[in-house]
C-alpha positions in Angstrom: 89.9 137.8 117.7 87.3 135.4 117.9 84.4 135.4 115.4 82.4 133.1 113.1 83.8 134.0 109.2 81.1 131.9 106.4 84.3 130.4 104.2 84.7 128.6 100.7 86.4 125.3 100.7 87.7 123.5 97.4 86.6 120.2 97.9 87.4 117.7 95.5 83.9 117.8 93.8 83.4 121.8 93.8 82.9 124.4 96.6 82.4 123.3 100.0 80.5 125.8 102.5 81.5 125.7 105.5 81.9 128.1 108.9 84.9 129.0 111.0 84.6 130.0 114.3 87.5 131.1 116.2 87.8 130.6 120.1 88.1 133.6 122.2 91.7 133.7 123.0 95.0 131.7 121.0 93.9 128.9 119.6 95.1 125.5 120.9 93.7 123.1 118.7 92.2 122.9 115.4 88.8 120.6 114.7 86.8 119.6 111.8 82.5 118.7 113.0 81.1 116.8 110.4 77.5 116.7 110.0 74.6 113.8 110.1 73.4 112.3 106.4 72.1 114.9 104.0 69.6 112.1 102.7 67.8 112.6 106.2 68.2 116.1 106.7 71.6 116.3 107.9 73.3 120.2 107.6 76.0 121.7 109.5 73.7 123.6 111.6 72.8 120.2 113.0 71.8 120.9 116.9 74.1 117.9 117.6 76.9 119.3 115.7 76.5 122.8 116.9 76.6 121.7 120.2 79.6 119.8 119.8 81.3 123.0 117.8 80.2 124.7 121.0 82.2 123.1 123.1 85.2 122.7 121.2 85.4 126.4 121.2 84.9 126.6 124.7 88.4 124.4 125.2 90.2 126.3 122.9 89.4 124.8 119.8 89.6 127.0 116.2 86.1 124.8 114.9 85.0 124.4 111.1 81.8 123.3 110.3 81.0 122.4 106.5 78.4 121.0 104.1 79.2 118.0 102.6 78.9 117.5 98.7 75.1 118.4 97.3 74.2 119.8 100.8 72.8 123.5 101.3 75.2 125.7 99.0 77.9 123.3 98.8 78.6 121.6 95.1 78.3 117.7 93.7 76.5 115.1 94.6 75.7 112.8 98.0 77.9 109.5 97.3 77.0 107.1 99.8 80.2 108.5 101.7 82.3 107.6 99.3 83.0 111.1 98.3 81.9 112.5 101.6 85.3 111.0 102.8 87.4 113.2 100.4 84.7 116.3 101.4 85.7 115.7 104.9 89.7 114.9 104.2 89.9 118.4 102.3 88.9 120.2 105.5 91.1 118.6 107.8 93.7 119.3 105.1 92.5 123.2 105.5 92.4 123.7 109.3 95.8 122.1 109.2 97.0 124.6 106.7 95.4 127.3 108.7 96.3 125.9 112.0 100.0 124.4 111.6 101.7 122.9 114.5 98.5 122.3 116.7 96.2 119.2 117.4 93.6 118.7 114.7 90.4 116.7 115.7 87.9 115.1 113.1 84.8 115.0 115.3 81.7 114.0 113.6 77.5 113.1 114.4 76.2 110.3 112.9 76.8 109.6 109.2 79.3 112.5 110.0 81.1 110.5 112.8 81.8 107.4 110.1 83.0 110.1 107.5 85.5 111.9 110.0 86.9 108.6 111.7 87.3 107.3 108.3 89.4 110.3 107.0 91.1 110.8 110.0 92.2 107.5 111.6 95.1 106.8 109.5 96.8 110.1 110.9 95.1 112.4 108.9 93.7 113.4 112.3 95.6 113.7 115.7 92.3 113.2 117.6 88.8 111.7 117.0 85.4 112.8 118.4 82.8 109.9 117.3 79.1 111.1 118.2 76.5 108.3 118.2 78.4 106.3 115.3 75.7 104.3 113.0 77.9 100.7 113.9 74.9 98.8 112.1 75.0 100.7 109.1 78.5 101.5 108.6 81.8 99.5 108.7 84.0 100.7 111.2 86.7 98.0 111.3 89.2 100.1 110.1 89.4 101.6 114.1 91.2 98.1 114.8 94.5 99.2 113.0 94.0 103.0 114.0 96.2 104.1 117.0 94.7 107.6 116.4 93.2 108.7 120.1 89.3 108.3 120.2 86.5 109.1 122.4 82.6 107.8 121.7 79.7 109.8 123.0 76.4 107.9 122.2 72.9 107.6 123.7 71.5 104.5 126.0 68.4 104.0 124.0 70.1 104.4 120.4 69.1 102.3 117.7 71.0 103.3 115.3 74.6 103.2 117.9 73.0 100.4 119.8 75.4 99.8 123.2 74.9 95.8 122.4 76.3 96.0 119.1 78.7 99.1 120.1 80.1 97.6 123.1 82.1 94.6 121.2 83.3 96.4 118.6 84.5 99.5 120.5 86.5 97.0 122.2 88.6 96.1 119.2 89.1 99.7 118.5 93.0 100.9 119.2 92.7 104.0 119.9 89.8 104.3 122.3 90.4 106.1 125.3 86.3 106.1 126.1 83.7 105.3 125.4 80.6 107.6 127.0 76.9 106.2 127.0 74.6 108.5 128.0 71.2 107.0 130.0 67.6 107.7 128.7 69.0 109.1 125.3 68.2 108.0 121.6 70.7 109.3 118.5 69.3 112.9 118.8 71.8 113.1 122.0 70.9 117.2 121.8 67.3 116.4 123.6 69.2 116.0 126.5 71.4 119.6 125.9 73.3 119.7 129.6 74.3 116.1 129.7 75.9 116.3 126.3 77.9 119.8 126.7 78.8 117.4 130.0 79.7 114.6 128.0 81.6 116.3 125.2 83.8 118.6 128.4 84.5 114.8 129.3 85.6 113.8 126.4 88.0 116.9 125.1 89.4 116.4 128.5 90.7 113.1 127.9 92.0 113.9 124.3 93.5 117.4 124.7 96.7 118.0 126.5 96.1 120.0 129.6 99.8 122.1 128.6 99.0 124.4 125.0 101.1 123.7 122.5 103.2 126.4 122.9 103.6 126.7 126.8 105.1 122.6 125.7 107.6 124.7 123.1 108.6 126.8 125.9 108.6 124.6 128.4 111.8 122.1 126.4 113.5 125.4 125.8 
């Protein structure tokens, strides 16, 4: 039954709050949204995030959203994303606990986007979801040994994601599979609501097998 359930995670420096919202039918993937930096206002009920839980659920997806550390009800203190890593890293380990034996995507906004790919490109993750990724203030290099499936959705007009400084780097990045610029946007990509739901359909799309997991299972039986 699908539903939204408010849940306590333990992360590593205290509770964690955090949302679970179930699709409408079974499951058939598992995803972890991680929000923007708290310093700025960043919450998991983030328009950018929520959109991109949205759509998640609308291809199946079992979605968690959480506060990082020192953010809205959730425990400890911001740490640079230091700690924010580990915050991030204990819910991936909880919708895979919860959600055995199906594709788990770390999908993140922002400061989030840095947090999940850095918790979930050494195969913590079966799937990444960057949004707008901050390339000029964060150090991403760590994509260039990753072989972990990844799609980037960022704005034309970003400053923060800007396409001059994306575009080489993305390049070096393994596990790309696409990279999705969208024209006449800046980082809030949720000004421009229907060509992001658009965007992020595009993206699932290429990371999600078309076949649920367990039509596969039946399928080599």
């Amino acid at each position: 039954m699908s539903g939204i359930t408010p849940i306590d995670l333990a992360g590593p420096a205290g509770r964690l709050e955090a949302i679970l919202k179930l699709p409408a039918g079974r499951p058939r993937m598992a995803a972890v949204v991680a929000h923007p930096h708290p310093l700025y206002g960043g919450t998991l009920h983030n328009k950018v995030v929520y959109a991109t839980a949205r759509r998640l659920e609308a291809h199946g997806a079992a979605v968690l959203r959480f506060n990082f550390r020192g953010v809205g009800a959730s425990q400890g203190e911001h740490d640079q994303g230091r700690g924010e890593r580990l915050d991030m890293a204990a819910a991936l380990a909880e919708m895979r606990q919860r959600h055995p034996g199906l594709p788990l995507v770390a999908a993140g906004y922002s400061f989030g986007a840095y947090v999940a790919l850095a918790a979930g490109a050494d195969g913590t993750a079966d799937r990444l979801l960057a949004l707008a990724p901050p390339v000029g203030h964060f150090d991403f290099s760590f994509l260039a040994a990753s072989s972990v499936p990844l799609v980037v959705v960022s704005g034309e007009e970003d400053a923060l994601a800007p396409a001059l400084e994306l575009t080489p780097r993305v390049k070096r990045w393994r596990g790309l599979l696409a990279w999705d610029v969208l024209p006449d946007t800046g980082h809030d990509l949720a000004v421009h609501r229907a060509a992001l739901d658009a965007a992020l359909d595009r993206a699932l799309d290429r990371l999600l097998p078309a076949t649920p997991p367990w039509e596969q299972e039946t399928a080599r039986g």
